[in-house]
C-alpha positions as CSV (number, residue, x, y, z in Angstrom):
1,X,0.0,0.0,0.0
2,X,1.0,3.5,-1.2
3,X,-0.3,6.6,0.3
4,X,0.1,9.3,-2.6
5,X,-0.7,12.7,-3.1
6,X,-2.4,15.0,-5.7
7,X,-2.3,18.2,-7.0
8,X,-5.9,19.6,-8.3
9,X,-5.6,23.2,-9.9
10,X,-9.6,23.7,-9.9
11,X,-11.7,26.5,-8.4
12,X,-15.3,26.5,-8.1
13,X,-15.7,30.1,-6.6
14,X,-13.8,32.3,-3.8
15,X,-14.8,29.6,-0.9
16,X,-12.8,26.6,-2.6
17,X,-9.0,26.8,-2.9
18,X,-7.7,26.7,-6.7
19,X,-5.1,24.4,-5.1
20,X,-5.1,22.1,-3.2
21,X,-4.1,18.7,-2.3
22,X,-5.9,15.1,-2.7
23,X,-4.5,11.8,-0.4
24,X,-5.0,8.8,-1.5
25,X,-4.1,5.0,-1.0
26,X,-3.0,3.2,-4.0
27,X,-3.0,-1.0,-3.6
28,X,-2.0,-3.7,-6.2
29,X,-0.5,-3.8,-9.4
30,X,0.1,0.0,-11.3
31,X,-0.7,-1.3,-14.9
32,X,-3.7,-3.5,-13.7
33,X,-6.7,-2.7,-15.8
34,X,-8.9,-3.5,-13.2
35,X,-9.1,-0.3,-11.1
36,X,-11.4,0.1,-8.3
37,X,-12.0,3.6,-6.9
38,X,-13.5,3.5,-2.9
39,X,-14.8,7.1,-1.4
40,X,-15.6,7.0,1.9
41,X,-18.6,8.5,4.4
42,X,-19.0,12.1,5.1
43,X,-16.7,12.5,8.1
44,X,-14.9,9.2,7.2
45,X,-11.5,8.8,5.2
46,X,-9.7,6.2,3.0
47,X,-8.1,3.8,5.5
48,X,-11.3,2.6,5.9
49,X,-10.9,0.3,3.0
50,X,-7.9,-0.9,4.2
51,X,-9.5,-4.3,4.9
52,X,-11.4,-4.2,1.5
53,X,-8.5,-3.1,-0.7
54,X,-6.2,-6.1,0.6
55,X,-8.4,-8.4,-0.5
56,X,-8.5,-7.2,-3.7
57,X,-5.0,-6.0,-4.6
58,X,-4.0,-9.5,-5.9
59,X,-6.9,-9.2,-8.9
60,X,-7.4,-5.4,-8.7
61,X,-5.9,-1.6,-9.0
62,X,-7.6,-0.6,-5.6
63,X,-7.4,3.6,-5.1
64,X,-9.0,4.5,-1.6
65,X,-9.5,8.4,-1.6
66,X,-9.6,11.0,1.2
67,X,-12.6,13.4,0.1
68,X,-11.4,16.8,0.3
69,X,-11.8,18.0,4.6
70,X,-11.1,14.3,5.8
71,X,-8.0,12.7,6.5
72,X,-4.6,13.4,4.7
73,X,-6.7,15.7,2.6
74,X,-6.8,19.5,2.7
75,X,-9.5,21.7,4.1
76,X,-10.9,24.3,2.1
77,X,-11.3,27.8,3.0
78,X,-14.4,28.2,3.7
79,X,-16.9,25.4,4.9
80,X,-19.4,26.9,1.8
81,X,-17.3,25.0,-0.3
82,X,-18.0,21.5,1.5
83,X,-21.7,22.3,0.0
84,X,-20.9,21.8,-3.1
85,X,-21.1,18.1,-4.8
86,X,-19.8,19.5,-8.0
87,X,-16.7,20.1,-6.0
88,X,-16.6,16.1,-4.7
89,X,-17.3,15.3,-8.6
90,X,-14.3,17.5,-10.1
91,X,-11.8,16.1,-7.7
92,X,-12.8,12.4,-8.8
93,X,-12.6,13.1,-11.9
94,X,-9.7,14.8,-11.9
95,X,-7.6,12.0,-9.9
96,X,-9.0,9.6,-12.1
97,X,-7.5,10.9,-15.2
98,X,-4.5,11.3,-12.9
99,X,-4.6,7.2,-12.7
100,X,-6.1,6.7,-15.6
101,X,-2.9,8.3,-17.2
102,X,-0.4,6.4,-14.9
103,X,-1.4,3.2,-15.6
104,X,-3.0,0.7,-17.9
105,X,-5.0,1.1,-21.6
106,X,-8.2,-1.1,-21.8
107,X,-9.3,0.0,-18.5
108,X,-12.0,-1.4,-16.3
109,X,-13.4,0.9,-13.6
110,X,-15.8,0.1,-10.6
111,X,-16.8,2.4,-8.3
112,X,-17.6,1.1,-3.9
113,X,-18.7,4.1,-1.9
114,X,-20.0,4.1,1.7
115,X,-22.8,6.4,2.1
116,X,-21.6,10.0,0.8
117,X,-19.3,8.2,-1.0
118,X,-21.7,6.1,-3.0
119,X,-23.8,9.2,-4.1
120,X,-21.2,10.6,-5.6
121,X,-20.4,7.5,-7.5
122,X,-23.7,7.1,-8.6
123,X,-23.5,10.7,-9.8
124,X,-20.7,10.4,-11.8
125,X,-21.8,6.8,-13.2
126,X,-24.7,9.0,-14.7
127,X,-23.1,11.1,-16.9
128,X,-23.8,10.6,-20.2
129,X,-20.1,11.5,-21.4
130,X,-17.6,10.4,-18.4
131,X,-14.9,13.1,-18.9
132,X,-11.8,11.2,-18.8
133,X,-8.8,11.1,-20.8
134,X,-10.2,8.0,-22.5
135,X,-13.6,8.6,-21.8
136,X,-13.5,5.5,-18.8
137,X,-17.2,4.6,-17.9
138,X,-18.2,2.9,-14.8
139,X,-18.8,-0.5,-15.1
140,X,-19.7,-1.7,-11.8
141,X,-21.5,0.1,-9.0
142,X,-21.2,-0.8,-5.1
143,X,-23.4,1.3,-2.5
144,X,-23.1,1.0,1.4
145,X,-26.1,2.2,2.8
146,X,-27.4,5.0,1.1
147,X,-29.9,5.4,-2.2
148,X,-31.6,8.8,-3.9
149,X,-34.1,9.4,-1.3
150,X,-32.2,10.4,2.5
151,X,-34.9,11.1,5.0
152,X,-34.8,14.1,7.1
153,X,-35.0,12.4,10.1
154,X,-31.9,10.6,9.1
155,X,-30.5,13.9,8.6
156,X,-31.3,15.2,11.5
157,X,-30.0,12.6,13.7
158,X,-26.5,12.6,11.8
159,X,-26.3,16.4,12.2
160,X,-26.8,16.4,16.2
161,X,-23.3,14.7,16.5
162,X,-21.7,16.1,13.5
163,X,-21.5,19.7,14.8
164,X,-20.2,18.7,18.5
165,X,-16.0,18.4,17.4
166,X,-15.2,16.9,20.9
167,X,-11.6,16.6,22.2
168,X,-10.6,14.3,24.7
169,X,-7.5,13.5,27.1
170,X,-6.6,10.1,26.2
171,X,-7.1,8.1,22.6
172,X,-8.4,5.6,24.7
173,X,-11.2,7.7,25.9
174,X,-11.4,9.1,22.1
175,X,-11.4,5.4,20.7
176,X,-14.0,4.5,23.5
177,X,-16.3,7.0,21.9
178,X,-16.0,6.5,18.2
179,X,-17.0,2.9,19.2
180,X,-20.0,4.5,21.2
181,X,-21.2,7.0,17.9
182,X,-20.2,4.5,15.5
183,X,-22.3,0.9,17.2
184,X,-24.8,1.1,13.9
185,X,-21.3,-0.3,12.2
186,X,-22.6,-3.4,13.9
187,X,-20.1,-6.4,15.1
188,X,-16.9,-5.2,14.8
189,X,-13.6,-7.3,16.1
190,X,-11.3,-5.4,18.4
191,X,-8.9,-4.9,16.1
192,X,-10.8,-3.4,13.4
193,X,-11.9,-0.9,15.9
194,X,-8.4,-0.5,16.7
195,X,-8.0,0.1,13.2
196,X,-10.7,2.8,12.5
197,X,-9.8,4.6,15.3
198,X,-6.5,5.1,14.5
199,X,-7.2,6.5,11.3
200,X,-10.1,8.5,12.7
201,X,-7.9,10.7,15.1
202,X,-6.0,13.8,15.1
203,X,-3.7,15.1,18.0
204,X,-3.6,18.7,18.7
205,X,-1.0,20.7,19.8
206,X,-2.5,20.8,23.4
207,X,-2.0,16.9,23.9
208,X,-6.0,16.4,23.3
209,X,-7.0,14.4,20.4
210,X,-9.9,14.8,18.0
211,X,-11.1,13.5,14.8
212,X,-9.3,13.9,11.9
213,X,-12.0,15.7,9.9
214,X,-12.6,19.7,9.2
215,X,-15.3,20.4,11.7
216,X,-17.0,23.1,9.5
217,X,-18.0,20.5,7.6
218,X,-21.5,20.3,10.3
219,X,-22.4,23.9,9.6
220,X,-22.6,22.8,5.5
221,X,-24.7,19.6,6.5
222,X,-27.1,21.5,8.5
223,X,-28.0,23.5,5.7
224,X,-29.9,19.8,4.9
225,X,-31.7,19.4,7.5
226,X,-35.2,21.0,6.4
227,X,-36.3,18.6,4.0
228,X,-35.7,14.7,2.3
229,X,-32.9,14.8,0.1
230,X,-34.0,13.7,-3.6
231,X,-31.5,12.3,-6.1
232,X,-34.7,9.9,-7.8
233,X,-33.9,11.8,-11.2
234,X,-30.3,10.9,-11.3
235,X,-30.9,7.5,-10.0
236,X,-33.6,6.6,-12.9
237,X,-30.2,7.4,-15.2
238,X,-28.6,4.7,-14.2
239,X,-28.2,1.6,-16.3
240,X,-24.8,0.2,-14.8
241,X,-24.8,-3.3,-12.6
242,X,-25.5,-1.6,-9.1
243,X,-24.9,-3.5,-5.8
244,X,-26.3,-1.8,-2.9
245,X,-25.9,-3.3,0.7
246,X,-28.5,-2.0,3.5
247,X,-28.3,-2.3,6.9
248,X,-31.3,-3.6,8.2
249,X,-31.6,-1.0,11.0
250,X,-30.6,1.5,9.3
251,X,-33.0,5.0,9.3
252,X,-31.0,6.6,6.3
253,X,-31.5,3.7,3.8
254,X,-35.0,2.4,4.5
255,X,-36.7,-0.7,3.5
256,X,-39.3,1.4,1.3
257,X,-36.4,3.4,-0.5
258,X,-34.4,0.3,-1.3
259,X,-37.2,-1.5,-2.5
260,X,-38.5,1.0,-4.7
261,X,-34.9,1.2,-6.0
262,X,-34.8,-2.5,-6.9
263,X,-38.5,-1.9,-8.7
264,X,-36.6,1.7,-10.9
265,X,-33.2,0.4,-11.2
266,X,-33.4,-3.1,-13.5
267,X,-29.1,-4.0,-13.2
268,X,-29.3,-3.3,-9.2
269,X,-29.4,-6.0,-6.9
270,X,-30.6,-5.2,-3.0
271,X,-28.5,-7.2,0.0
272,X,-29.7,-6.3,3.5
273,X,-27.3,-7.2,6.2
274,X,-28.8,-7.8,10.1
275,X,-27.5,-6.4,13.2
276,X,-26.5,-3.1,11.0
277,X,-27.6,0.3,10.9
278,X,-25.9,3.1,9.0
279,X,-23.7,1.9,7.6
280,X,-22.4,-1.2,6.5
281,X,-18.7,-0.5,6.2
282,X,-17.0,-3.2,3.9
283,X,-14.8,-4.3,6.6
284,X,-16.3,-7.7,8.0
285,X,-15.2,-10.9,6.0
286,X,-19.1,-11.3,5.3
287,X,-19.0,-8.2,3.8
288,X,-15.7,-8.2,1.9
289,X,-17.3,-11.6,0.2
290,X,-19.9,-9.7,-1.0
291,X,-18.5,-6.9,-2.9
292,X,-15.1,-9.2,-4.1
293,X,-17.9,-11.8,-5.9
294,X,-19.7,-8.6,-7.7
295,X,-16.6,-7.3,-8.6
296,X,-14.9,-9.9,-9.7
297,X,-17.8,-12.1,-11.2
298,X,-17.1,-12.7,-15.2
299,X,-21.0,-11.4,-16.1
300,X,-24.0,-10.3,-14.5
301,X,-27.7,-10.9,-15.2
């Protein structure tokens, strides 16, 4: 595993740096054909896949991205910017022609995003001319836990912890929480905790440690919480094979929306997980089967 770096010169307005720097983990082969891109949750970052990617670096180009505010990534300059999904969109494209370039012709790209992550994905897999250097489709769609239709309750919920940026004495005390915000991730070994925690945290110069995320990214959510969030028209473009896992608990992907998403979307195939809320998160050997079989099967229905 790599962890690289890049450069995107892009500005959408004054709120939104014209520079500024992408992370990213790159696993497997570099002239693999195969590539598959993973974008995490909204407050998550890319080491999240860590357990997904090494299971499918032997067979796969695996690039796990930290969305701009999250991880290794750089804040913007003003949370305004974080508002903005045409922002999310331009740095995915513009790292993929940054791989895209690097590496193999004849390329085969497949998209796995966990909530946020898996909008955007199914954004970009709508677009009737995918702007890459050799005009790369998506072939294959995974979604954790999320579909065109958010509820505001859902919303709502999210945005009551989002905004509190908590700092605590110990990483044990700030590991101890995470596990206490984060219990709709269901069953979890130790270690995988361990893992997301790690990755999760940021130490401040006052020996406290917080999460590893720009804060001001709760005042841009909250401008969401008045109403459902409505994506159906972008969804009914969507022809690609689409795999979307559900946690059965879950109040942000409910059993209506899914359905109804099974019913509008004829290459999309529903798998609802028990014990899980929002949101599955691809690191469970259960799951990992899962997504490596769609991936990797030689057709679909």
């Amino acid at each position: 595993m790599l962890l690289k770096r890049l450069t995107v010169h892009f500005g959408l307005d004054e709120n939104v740096k014209s520079s500024r720097q992408i992370a990213y983990t790159e696993w497997g082969r570099p002239d693999n054909p195969h590539i598959v891109v993973c974008v995490h949750g909204l407050t998550r970052n890319c080491r999240d896949f860590d357990f997904l990617a090494e299971a499918l670096e032997a067979d796969c180009r695996v690039i796990c991205v930290d969305v701009v505010g999250r991880g290794q990534s750089d804040w913007l300059v003003s949370e305004a910017g974080y508002d903005n999904y045409l922002l999310y969109l331009t740095d995915a494209i513009e790292l993929l022609r940054h791989i895209s370039a690097l590496g193999s012709t004849n390329i085969q790209l497949d998209w796995v995003g966990v909530s946020m992550g898996g909008l955007i994905g199914m954004i970009l897999a709508t677009q009737p001319v995918f702007p890459l250097t050799s005009a790369v489709p998506i072939r294959r769609l995974v979604m954790s836990d999320i579909g065109p239709l958010i509820p505001v309750s859902a919303l709502v919920r999210i945005g009551q912890y989002l905004g509190r940026d908590p700092r605590f004495s110990s990483f044990k005390e700030f590991e101890a929480y995470l596990k206490k915000i984060s219990n709709p991730f269901g069953p979890l070994t130790e270690t995988q905790w361990h893992h997301l925690a790690i990755h999760s945290v940021r130490e401040f110069d006052d020996g406290t440690y917080g999460f590893r995320y720009d804060p001001r990214i709760a005042e841009s959510f909250k401008r969401h919480l008045s109403k459902d969030i409505d994506l159906w028209v972008e969804w009914d473009k969507l022809h690609v094979p689409t795999l979307v896992l559900r946690g059965i608990e879950s109040d942000l992907l409910t059993s209506k929306t899914a359905i109804e998403m099974k019913t509008r979307g004829n290459r999309t195939q529903i798998i609802e997980l028990p014990g899980i809320g929002h949101a599955p998160m691809l690191i469970s050997e259960d799951q990992i089967k899962i997504v490596r079989d769609f991936l990797l099967a030689p057709t679909l229905a």
